[in-house]
C-alpha positions in Angstrom: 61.7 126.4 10.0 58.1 127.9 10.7 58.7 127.8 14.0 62.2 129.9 14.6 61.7 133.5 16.0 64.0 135.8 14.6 65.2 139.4 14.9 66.9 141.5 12.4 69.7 144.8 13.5 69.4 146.6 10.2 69.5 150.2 10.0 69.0 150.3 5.4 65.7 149.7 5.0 66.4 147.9 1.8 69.1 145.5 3.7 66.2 145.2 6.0 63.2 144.4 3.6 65.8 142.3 1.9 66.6 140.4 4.9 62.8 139.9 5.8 61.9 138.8 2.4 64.5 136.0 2.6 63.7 134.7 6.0 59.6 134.2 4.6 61.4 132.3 1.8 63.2 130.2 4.3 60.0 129.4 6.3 60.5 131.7 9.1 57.7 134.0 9.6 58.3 135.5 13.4 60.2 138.3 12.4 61.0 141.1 14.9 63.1 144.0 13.1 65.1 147.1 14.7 67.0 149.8 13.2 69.1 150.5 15.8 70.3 149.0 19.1 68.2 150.8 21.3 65.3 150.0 19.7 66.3 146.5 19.7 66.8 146.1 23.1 63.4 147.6 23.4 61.7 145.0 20.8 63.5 142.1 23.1 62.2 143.4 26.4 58.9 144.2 25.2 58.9 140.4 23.1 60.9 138.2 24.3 63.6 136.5 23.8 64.6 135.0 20.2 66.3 132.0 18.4 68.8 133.9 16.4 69.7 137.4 16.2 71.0 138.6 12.8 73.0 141.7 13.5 75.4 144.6 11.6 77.5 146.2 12.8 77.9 149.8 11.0 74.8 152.0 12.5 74.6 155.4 14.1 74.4 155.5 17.9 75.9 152.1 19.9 77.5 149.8 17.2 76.1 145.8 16.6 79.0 145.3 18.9 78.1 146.8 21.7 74.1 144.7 21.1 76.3 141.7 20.7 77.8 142.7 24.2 73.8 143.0 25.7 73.3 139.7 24.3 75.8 137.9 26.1 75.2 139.4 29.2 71.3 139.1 28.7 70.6 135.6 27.0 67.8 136.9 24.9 69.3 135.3 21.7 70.2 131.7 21.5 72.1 132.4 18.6 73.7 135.6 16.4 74.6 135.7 12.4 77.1 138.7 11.8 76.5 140.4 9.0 77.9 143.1 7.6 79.9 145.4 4.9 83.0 145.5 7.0 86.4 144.4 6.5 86.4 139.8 6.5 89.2 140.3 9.1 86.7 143.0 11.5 84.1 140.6 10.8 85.7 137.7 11.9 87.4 139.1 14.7 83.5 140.5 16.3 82.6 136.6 15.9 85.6 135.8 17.9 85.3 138.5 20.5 81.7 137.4 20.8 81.8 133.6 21.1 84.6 134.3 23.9 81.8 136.6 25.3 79.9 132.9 25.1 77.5 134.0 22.5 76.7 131.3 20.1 77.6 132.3 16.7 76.2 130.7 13.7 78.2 133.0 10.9 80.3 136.0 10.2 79.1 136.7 6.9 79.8 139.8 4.4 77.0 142.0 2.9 75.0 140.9 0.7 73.9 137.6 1.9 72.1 135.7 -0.1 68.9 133.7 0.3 71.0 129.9 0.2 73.7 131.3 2.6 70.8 132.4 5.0 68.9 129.2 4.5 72.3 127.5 5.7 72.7 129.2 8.7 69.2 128.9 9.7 69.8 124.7 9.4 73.0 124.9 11.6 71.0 126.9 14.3 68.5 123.3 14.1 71.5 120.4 13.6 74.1 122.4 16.2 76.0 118.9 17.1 77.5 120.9 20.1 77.9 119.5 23.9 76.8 122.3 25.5 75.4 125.2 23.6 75.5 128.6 25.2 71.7 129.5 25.6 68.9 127.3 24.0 65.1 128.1 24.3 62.6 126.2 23.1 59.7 128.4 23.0 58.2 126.4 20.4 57.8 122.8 22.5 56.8 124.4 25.9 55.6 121.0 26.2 59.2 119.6 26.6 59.7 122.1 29.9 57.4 120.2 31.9 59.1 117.7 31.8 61.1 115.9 34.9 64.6 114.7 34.7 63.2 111.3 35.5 60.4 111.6 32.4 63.3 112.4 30.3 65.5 109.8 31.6 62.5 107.3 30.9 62.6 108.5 27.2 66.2 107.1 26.5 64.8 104.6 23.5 64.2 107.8 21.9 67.7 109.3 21.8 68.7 108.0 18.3 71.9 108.5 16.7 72.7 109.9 13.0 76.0 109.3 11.8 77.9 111.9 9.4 80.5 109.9 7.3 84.3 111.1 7.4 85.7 110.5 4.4 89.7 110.6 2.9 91.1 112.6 0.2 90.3 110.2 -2.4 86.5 109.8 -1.2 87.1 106.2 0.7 85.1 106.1 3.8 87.0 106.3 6.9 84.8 106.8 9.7 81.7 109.1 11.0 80.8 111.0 13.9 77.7 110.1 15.9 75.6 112.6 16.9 72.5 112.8 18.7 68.9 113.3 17.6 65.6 113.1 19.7 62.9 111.1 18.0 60.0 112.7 19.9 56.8 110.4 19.4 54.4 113.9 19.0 56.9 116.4 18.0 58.9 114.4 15.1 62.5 114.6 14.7 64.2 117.2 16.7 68.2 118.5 17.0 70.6 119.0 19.7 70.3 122.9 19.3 66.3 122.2 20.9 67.3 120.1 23.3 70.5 119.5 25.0 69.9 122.4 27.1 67.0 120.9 28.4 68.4 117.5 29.2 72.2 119.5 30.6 70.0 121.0 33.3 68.4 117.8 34.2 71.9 116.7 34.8 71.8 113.9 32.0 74.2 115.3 29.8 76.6 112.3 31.2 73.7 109.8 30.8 73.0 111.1 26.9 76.7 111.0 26.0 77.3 107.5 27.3 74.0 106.2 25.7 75.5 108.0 22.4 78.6 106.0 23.1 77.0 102.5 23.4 74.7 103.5 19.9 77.8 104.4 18.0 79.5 101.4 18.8 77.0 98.7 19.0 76.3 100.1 14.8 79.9 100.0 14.7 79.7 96.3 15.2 76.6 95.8 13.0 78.5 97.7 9.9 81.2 95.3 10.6 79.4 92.2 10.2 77.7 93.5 7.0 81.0 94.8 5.3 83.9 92.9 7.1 85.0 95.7 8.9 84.5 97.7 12.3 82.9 101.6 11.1 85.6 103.8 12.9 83.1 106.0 15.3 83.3 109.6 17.2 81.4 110.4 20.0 81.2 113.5 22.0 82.2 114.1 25.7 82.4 116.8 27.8 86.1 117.7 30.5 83.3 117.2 33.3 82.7 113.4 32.0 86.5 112.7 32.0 86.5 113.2 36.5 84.1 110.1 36.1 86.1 107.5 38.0 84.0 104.9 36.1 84.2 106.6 32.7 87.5 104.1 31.8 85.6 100.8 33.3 82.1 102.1 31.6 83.8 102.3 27.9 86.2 99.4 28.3 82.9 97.6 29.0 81.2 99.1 25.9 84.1 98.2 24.1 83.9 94.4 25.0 79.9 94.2 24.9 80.1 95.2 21.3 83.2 93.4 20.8 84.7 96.5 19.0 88.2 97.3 19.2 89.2 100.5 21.1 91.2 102.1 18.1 88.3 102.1 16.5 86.6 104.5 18.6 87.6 108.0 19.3 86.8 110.6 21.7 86.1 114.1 20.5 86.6 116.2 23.8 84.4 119.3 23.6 86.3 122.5 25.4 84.5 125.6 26.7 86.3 128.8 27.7 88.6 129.0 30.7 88.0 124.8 30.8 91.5 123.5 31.4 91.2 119.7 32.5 92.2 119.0 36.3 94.5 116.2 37.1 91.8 113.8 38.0 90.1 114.6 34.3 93.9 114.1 33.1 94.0 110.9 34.6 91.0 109.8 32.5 92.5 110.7 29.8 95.6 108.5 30.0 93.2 106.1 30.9 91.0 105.9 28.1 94.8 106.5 25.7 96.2 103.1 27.2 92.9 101.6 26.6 93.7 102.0 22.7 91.0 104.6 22.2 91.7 107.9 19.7 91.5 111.4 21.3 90.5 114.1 19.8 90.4 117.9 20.2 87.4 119.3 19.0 87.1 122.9 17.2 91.0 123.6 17.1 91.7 127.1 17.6 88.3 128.5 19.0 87.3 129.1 22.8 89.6 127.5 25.0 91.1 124.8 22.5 94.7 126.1 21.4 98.2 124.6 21.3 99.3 124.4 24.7 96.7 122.1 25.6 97.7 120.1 22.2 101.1 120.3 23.8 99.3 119.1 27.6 97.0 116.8 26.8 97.9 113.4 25.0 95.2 113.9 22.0 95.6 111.9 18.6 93.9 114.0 16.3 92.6 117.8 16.2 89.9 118.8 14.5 89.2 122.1 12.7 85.9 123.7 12.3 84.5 124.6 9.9 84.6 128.4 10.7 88.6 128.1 9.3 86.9 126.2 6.3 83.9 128.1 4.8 84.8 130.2 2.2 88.8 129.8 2.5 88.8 129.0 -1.0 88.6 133.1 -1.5 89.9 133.9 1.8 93.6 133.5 1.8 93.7 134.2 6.0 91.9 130.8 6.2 93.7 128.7 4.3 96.9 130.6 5.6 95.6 128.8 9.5 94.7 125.8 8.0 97.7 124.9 5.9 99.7 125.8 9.2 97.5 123.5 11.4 98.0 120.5 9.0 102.2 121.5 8.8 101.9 121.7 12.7 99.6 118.4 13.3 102.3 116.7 10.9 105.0 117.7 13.4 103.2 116.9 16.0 102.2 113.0 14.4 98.8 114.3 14.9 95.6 113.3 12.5 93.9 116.0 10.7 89.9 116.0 10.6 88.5 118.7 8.6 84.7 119.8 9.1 82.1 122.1 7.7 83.0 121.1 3.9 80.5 122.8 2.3 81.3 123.5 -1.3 83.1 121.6 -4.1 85.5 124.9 -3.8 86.7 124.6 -0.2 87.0 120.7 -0.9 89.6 121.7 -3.6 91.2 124.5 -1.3 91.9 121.8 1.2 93.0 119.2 -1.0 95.6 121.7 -2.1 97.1 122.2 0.7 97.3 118.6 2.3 95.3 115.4 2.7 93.5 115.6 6.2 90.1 113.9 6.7 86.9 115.8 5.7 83.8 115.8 6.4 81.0 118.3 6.1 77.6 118.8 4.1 79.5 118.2 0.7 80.2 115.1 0.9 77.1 113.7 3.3 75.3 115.1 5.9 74.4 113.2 9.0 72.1 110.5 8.2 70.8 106.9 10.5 72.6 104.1 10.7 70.5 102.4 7.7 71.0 105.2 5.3 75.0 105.3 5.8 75.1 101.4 5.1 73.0 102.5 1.8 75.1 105.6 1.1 77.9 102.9 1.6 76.5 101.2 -1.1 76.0 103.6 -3.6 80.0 104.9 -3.7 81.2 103.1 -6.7 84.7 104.2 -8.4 82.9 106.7 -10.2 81.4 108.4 -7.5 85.0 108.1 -5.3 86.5 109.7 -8.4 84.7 112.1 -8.5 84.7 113.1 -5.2 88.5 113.2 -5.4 88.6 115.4 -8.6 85.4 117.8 -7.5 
């Protein structure tokens, strides 16, 4: 994580030195600090922008509110960790307020962090699976910005998929989520969060989704031909895909070329705020339903995804993210909104897929409360096509069992 530029809104200087001491631990040695917002607005215009902003909120003068505010309307931090001694429910609500304000926000986390919950949220800042993220530099491949929409269109053969396995209450396998990676021939291995701005302004978002689309289901077909049966596979798409008029011929033809059947694949519609889907995007969306295919509504309950558009929009499954999951084993508000999610989706004859499991404690908080289907770093975390089949492999009755008893 060498290569992350970071910037610290601390006004104790031990919070502060602690803070800088983790981040060298974690790899990350471009460290800008401030001790108030002033002064970090100063640090920003005099340096640059950074990758993630770590910011409290108690401080005398403007609060880390009110920087969280010059973020969003500056774009000089691709992404902000909350941190601070205040209330869970204040913290959480200034995450809210602030992804609405269409900041990207890796955590809402309590004072003291420690070094593994830092190290963490540094590594969803690299794997961000998201469609669109908010604001993405890449100051450290300035190589990549020279690049013209038809050199990155050329690159398709290295757009490779990693697939993170979905699994039941009981451990059994029951599908996995593609999601992109970019196997750069100089640069190695690199994650949506240092790309996929780059190729959305090129205007190939479309062209990387539906690429995405025929990976996940031509492996789909090769897992069934090794185990007997077709992998169940999400993929990603954006509301702007769905006003594709070919979008229903393009993955009934994907479909047939793979010779996978529809209800084996489903659709994980990414929403951003104020996005409510236009008759023609409806359209494709009844489409793609009487094809067979799953829909699903991705982040449940954050930006514009709520339930009037569950009530709208014929979806199949919601999904909840995992910033309803971490930590509600001790956080009674969370488990409170997820245990009314899985007694609403019930209702509702809706499936349940719960992500961002990322302790042996929030597995147990969920299976309490129902038996939706998990996924998260926990039980795997996205991995290629080989290393599933091996993973696969490797889950004997003991492991299952102890999956469902951890």
């Amino acid at each position: 994580m060498h290569s992350l530029k970071v910037l610290i809104l601390e006004d104790h200087p031990f919070q502060l030195m602690a803070l800088h001491q983790m981040l060298n631990a974690n790899g990350v040695f471009d460290v800008l600090t401030a001790e108030s917002v002033d002064v970090a607005c100063q640090v920003l215009s005099r340096r640059g922008p950074v990758d993630i902003a770590i910011c409290d909120l108690h401080m005398e003068g403007p609060d880390g509110l009110a920087f969280i505010r010059h973020l969003a309307e500056s774009g000089l931090a691709a992404s902000v960790i909350i941190l601070s001694g205040a209330e869970t429910c204040v913290i959480d609500s200034v995450g809210k307020l602030a992804r609405h304000m269409g900041v990207n926000v890796l955590g809402c986390v309590q004072k003291p962090a420690s070094s593994i919950v830092l190290h963490q949220l540094l590594r969803r800042y690299l794997e961000q699976d998201c469609c669109a993220p908010a604001v993405v530099r890449l100051p450290q491949y300035p190589e990549l910005l020279d690049l013209t929409a038809a050199q990155l269109a050329e690159g398709q053969n290295q757009w490779v998929v990693h697939y993170q396995p979905k699994v039941a209450h009981d451990g059994k396998l029951v599908g996995a989520e593609a999601l992109v990676r970019w196997q750069h021939p100089c640069l190695g291995l690199l994650y949506p969060g240092q790309f996929l701005r780059l190729i959305e302004r090129a205007g190939l978002l479309d062209t990387m989704s539906l690429h995405v689309l025929d990976q996940a289901l031509a492996y789909s077909a090769r897992f069934q031909s090794q185990t007997g049966n077709a992998l169940p596979v999400a993929v990603n798409i954006t509301p702007h895909m769905l006003a594709r008029p070919d979008l229903h011929d393009q993955v009934k033809a994907a479909l047939e070329r793979h010779a996978v059947p529809a209800s084996a694949l489903t659709l994980e519609m990414i929403e951003t705020v104020g996005c409510t889907p236009d008759e023609h995007q409806l359209e494709g969306l009844l489409h793609l339903r009487i094809l067979g295919c799953q829909l699903s509504i991705d982040d449940f309950g954050m930006d514009g995804s709520n339930v009037q558009r569950l009530l709208e929009l014929p979806f199949s499954e919601l999904k909840l993210p995992s910033e309803f999951v971490r930590g509600m084993a001790t956080d009674g508000r969370k488990a409170a909104v997820v245990a009314g999610a899985l007694i609403m989706a019930r209702r509702m004859n809706l499936k349940v897929v719960v992500e961002g499991v990322e302790t042996a404690e929030d597995l147990q908080a969920i299976k309490a409360l129902g038996q939706p289907v998990m996924q998260g770093y926990f039980i795997a975390r996205p991995m290629p096509g080989a290393e599933l089949l091996e993973w696969v492999g490797k889950r004997d009755e003991t492991s299952i069992a102890h999956l469902a008893t951890a």
